[in-house]
C-alpha positions in Angstrom: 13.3 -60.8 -55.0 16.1 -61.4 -51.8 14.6 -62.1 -48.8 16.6 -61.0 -45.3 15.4 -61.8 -42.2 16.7 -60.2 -38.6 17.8 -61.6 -35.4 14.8 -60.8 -34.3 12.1 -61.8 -36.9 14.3 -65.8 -36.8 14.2 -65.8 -32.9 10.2 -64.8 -32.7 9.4 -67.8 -35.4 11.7 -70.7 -33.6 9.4 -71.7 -31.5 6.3 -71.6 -33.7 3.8 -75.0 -34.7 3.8 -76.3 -38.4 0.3 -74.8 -38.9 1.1 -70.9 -37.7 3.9 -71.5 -40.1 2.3 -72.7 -43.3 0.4 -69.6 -43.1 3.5 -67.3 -42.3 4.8 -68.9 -45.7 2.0 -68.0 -47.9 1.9 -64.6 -46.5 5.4 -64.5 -47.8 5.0 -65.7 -50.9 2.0 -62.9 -51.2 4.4 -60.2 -50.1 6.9 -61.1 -52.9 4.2 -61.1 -55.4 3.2 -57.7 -54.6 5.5 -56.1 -51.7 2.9 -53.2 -51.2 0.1 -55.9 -49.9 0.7 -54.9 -46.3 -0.6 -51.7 -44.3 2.0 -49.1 -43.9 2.8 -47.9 -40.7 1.8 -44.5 -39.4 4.7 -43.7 -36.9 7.2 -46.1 -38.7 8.0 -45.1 -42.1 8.4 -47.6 -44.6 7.4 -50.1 -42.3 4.2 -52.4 -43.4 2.3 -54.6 -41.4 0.2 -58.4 -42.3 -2.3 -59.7 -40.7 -1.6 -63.7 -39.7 -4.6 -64.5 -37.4 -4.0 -63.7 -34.6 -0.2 -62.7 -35.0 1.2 -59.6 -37.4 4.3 -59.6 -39.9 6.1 -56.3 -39.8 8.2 -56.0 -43.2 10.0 -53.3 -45.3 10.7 -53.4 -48.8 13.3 -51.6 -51.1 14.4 -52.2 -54.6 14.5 -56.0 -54.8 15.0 -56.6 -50.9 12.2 -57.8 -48.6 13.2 -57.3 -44.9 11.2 -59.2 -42.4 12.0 -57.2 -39.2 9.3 -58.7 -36.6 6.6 -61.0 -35.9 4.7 -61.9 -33.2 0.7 -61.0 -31.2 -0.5 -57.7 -31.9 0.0 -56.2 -28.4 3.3 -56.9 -28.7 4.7 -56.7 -32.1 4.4 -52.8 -32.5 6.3 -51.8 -29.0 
């Protein structure tokens, strides 16, 4: 599996302590396991979503891509 982060996604994790992180990573690693772990999107299609306490992962998948398009708190991730 290729992983491909955006602008975006890299800028929203720069800032981020070594604990929120560690569990960003093993979210990945759970997504590339089994890309259909997240919750689809209704209005954005082939979007998925992760839960991160209290933050959210918004991905999309295709063939042997992973795109990690955003990530940041709930109230803000999905605008």
């Amino acid at each position: 599996m290729k992983i491909t982060r955006s602008p975006l996604f890299l800028k929203q994790i720069k800032n981020l302590d070594s604990f929120i992180l560690k569990k960003l990573k093993k979210q990945i690693f759970k997504i590339i396991k089994n890309p259909e772990i997240g919750k689809p999107l209704k209005y954005r299609r082939g979007e998925r979503s992760i839960y991160i306490k209290p933050f959210r992962l918004v991905y999309s998948f295709s063939n042997d891509v992973i795109y990690l398009l955003k990530f940041g708190h709930r109230k803000d991730v999905y605008k």
